[in-house]
N, C-alpha and C positions, 0 to 999 in steps of 0.2 A: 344815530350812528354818524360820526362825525366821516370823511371822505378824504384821502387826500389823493393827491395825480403825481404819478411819480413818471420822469423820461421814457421811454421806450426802454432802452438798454438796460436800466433799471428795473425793468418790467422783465425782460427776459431772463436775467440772471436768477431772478425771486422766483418766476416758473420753474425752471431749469436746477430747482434746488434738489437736493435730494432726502433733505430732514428739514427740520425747524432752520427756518434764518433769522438771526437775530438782526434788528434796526438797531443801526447806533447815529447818534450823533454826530459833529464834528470832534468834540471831545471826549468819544467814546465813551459816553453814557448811554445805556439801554433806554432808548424808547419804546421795544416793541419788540414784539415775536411774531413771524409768519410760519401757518401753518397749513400746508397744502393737505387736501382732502386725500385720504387713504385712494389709489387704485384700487381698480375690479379686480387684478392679482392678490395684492394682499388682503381684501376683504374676501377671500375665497380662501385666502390661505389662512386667517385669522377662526375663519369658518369650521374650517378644516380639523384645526389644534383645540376649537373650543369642546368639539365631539369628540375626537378623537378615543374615548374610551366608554362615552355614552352615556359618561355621568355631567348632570349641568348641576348650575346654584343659583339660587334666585339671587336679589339684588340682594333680600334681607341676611341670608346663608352665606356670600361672599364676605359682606360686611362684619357677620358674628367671628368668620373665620381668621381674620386680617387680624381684629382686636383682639381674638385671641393668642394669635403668632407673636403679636408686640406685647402681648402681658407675660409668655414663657420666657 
């Protein structure tokens, strides 16, 4: 994994994000996406919605159901 060191101030902003931040360039080209780790909120709440009626799917069952959404 390659490392880079970014300012301070530029450290705080990318914490302080509250979705994906995009890195650009000086010429606004994408180099990059930062993604901060879900909170213990939303993985409670993800938690939450995935029971919610007490039915789950396995990885193979999600996947059968997707492809068949995209093939109706």
């Amino acid at each position: 994994m390659t490392k880079v060191s970014v300012a301070d101030d530029l450290a705080a902003k990318i914490r302080s994000g509250e979705g994906p931040i995009e890195l650009v360039d000086a010429n606004g080209q994408t180099i990059g996406v930062v993604r901060r780790p879900p909170t213990d909120a939303e993985i409670e709440r993800a938690k939450s919605r995935a029971s919610r009626d007490g039915k789950r799917l396995s990885w193979a069952q999600l996947v059968a159901k997707v492809k068949n959404e995209a093939n109706a």
